[in-house]
N, C-alpha and C positions, 0 to 999 in steps of 0.2 A: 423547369426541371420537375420531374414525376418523384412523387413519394418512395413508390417504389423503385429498385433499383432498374437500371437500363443496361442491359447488357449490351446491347449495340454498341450503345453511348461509350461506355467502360472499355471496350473491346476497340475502336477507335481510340480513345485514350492510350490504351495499353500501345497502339501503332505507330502513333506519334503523329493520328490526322487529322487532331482537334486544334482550332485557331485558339491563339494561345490565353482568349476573355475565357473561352469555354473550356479551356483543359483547365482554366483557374478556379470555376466553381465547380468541375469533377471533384479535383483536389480537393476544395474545401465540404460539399457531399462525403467523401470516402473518411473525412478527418472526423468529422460533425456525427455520423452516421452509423448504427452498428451495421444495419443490412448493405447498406454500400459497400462499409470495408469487406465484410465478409466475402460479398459478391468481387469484390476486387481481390483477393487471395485468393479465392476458388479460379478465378480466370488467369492470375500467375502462375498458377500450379498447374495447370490445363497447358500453359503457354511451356513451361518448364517440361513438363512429361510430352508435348507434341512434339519439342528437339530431337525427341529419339523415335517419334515413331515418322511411317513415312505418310506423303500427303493424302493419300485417301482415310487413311485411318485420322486423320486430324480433323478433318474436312467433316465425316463421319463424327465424329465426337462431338465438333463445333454446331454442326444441326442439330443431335441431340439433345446436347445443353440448350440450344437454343429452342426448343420446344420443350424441357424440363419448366426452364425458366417459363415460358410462354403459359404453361398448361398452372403452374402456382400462380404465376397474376392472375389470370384466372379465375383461381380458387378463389382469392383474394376479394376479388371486384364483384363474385358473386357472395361474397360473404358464406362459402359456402362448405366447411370443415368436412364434409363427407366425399367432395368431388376428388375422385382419387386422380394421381399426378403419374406421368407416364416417366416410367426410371428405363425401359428399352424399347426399342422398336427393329424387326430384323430389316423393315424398307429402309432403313438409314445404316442400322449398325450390322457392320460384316457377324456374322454365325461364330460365337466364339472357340476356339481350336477346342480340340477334343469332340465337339458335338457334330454327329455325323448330319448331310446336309437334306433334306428332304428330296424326292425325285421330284415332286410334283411342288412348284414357285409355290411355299405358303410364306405366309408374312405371320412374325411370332411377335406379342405384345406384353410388357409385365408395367402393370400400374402398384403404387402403393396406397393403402388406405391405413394410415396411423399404421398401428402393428401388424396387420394383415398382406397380405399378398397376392393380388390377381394376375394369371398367368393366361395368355389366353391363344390360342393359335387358328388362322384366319386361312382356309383350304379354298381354293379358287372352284367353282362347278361351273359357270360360266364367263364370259366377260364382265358380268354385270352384274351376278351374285358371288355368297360365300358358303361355306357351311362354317360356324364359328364351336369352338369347341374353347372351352377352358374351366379353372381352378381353381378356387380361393383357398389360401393356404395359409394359417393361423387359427383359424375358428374351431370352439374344441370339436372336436369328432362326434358322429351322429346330431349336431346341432342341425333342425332342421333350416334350410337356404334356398329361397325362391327368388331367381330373377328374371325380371320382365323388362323385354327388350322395346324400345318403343322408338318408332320410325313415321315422322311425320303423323298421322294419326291411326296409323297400324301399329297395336301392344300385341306383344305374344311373351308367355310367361312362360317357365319350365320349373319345374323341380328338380335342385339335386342332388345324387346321391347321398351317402353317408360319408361318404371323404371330398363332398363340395366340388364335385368333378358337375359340368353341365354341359346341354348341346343344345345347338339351335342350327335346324336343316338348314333351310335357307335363308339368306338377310341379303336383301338387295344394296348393291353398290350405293354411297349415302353419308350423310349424317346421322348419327342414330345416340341412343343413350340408354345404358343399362342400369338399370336398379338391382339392389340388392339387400336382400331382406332376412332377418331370422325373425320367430317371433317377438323378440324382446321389440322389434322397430326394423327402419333404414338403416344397414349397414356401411353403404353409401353409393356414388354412383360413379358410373363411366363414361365420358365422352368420349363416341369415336368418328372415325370419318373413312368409312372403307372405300 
């Protein structure tokens, strides 16, 4: 068993499709453990609030978490307090009601970094680029914020504004990672995978 918690693991447990040597040492993980139990109440209540929605919104939710979780191991295994942790994604989670829907397929992204908030939205130009546009939202106002987008060994850096608003034309379809910087240092950064 992994130090950190397994949500698969848990998430089978919760099903009832673990043999019963291995559903014995969930049990004694979840009993033993604070991040287990936690991880096991967060997944009852997920399981509770799914009874009422229907299966794509579940289905939706259950990917989510499941790359929540994925993106803080992560963090974890890279020992690395600044890599911010993806709390939405619009290619998994339906556009929530009220907000009108884009004409043009964009994918919307929100990472958290400790108090801060990156909000980012991902416009299609081609099959194989983006134009990426976003915001960091906490940082106090006129702080200046530079980040540098880095792609295999192509970096391109932007400046932005006074309300932390940024653009970058084009970013090729990819693994990529963004920094983010004021003068004080690393702000932190962002994995993504367009």
């Amino acid at each position: 068993m992994s130090e950190n918690p397994d949500f698969e693991l848990l998430s089978r447990h919760l099903a009832k499709e673990l043999p019963e040597r291995e559903a014995s040492q969930v049990e004694h993980l979840i009993a033993s453990d604070s991040e287990w139990a936690a991880a096991w109440r967060l997944l009852n209540q997920l399981q509770t609030v799914g009874r009422e929605l229907d299966r794509a919104t579940v289905q939706s939710m259950s990917e989510l978490a499941s790359r929540l979780f994925a993106d803080y191991q992560h963090r974890l295994k890279e020992n690395d307090e600044r890599l911010g942790i993806r709390v939405y994604d619009s290619q998994v989670m339906p556009v929530p009601e009220g907000v009108r829907p884009a004409s043009v397929e964009t994918r919307r992204l929100r990472y958290r970094l400790d108090d801060l908030e990156l909000e980012m939205s991902l416009y299609p130009l081609t099959p194989e680029s983006y134009e990426l546009m976003g915001q960091l939202e906490g940082l106090q106002q006129d702080t200046p914020l530079t980040v540098t987008l880095t792609q295999g060994r192509r970096r391109t850096k932007v400046q932005a504004d006074r309300f932390h608003l940024f653009r970058f034309e084009r970013v090729e379809a990819g693994k990529c990672r963004l920094a983010l910087e004021s003068p004080d240092g690393v702000i932190g950064h962002i994995d993504l995978e367009l």
